[in-house]
Steps between C-alpha positions, in 0.01 A plus 500: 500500500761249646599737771148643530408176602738416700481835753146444504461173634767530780285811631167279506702250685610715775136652510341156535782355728449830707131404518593130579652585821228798583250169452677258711556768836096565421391124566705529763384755652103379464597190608583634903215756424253260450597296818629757724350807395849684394697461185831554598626220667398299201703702282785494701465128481422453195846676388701293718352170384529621139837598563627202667314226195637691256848491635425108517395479153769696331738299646428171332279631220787365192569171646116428602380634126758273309415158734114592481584511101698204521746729315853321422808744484745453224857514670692613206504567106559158411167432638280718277740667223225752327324548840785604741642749217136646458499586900911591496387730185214686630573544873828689317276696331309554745801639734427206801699212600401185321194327695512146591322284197234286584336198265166374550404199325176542290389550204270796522699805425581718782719734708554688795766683698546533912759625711463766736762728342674478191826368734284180547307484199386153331353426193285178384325423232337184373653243236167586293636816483820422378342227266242788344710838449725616308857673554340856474150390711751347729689844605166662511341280745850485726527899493154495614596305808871711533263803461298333819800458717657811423214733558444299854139345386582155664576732889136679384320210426623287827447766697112536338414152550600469837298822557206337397588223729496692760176607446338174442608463802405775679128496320428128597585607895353778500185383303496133764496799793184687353299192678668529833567873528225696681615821401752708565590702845132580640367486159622839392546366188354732193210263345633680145859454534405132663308398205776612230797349719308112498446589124835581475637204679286237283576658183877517588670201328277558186661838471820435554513239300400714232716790581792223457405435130465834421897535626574226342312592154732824533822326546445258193396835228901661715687205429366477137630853460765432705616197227440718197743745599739227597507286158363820281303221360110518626356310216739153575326567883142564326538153289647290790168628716248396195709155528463422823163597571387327197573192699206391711683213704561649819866461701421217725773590671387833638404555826162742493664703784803605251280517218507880508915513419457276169555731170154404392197266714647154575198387614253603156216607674427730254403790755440878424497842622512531890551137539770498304859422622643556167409825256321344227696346233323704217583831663833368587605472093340811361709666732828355436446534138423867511817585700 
């Protein structure tokens, strides 16, 4: 079951990230068909621009997460005993260098992991969580974020978010054009294809924005696998979830744009199904318990 699970969510990953990227070079290209009458320059561009945010993105994502989280990092044991040893522990376990620990002073309980690769991995969690858990719900919770880092979820989810970016962006051009273009090269234009790529183009950010929770639903149901295997303890992960969920103060410190990285919704807004960033809790726990 463990390793059922585990197989079958990486495949639906690549299959939706596959997807993803299909959607992306397809607004693209019915953005420059729409106001030129040919899709391929607006592939072509769309690539490049995706290409060149992403690069932008990736390369500050750890250090803009933490400040947007007001996230404090603990220099050393001394600083947090039971916490540092928790990280040291699992990231052995888990075969990856020990991430940098973050602590973010709250009270809701909380956690989530970023670092593009597990070489610059980082951990932080809230002082709720510390407050709430115990020693066993503790390692659970911190494999679940080791699990993150070493399976390369943070590089995934950076890179899906800025997609969407892109596209917002895109979409709100391309959509602002509509009332300026007058069609494309001498009209030639197919009133069909026309019609599907201005549907396409308004409908964009909605559906990426949904294809990005679905990834991100994926990832969560992987890394809960993913920390099972690693502390061979699924129920302690199970019981720490039921905690903090059970908790309806959200994080104030969260930022809504990083919202999608915490190990369960900082932000409480009690969403479900497709607009969903996190698998529901529910599902979450019968899982882990049958494994």
């Amino acid at each position: 079951m463990l390793y059922e699970q585990i197989q079958h969510n990486k495949r639906k990953t690549v299959f939706i990230v596959f997807f993803f990227v299909l959607f992306v070079l397809a607004v693209g290209a019915a953005f420059s068909y729409i106001n030129s009458g040919e899709p391929f320059s607006g592939l072509i561009l769309t690539a490049i621009i995706a290409t060149i945010y992403v690069g932008i993105v990736l390369s500050s994502s750890t250090k803009m997460v933490m400040r947007m989280n007001h996230a404090k990092e603990i220099k050393s044991v001394e600083d947090n005993r039971f916490l540092w040893h928790t990280v040291e522990n699992m990231a052995m376990v888990g075969r990856i260098p020990m991430p940098r620990v973050f602590v973010i002073h709250d009270p809701s309980p909380n956690a989530f992991a970023t670092g593009l690769s597990p070489k610059n991995g980082a951990v932080a969690v809230t002082t709720g969580l510390i407050d709430t858990l115990n020693r066993e719900e503790m390692e659970g919770v911190i494999a679940h974020e080791v699990a993150h880092i070493k399976n390369y979820d943070v590089r995934l989810s950076t890179i899906a978010l800025a997609l969407v970016s892109v596209i917002a962006i895109i979409s709100d051009i391309g959509t602002r054009m509509l009332f300026f273009s007058r069609g494309g090269r001498g009209n030639k234009q197919s009133p069909v294809i026309l019609i599907f790529a201005i549907v396409l183009m308004i409908l964009a950010p909605f559906i990426a924005m949904l294809i990005n929770m679905a990834i991100s639903r994926n990832r969560e149901y992987l890394a809960d696998a993913s920390a099972a295997e690693l502390t061979r303890n699924p129920h302690a992960l199970a019981s720490a979830l039921e905690k903090i969920t059970g908790v309806s103060t959200p994080v104030r410190e969260a930022s809504g744009s990083s919202a999608p990285l915490y190990f369960a919704d900082p932000l409480k807004k009690k969403m479900s199904g497709l607009l969903s960033t996190h698998p529901d809790p529910q599902e979450r726990m019968k899982r882990l318990r049958e494994m």
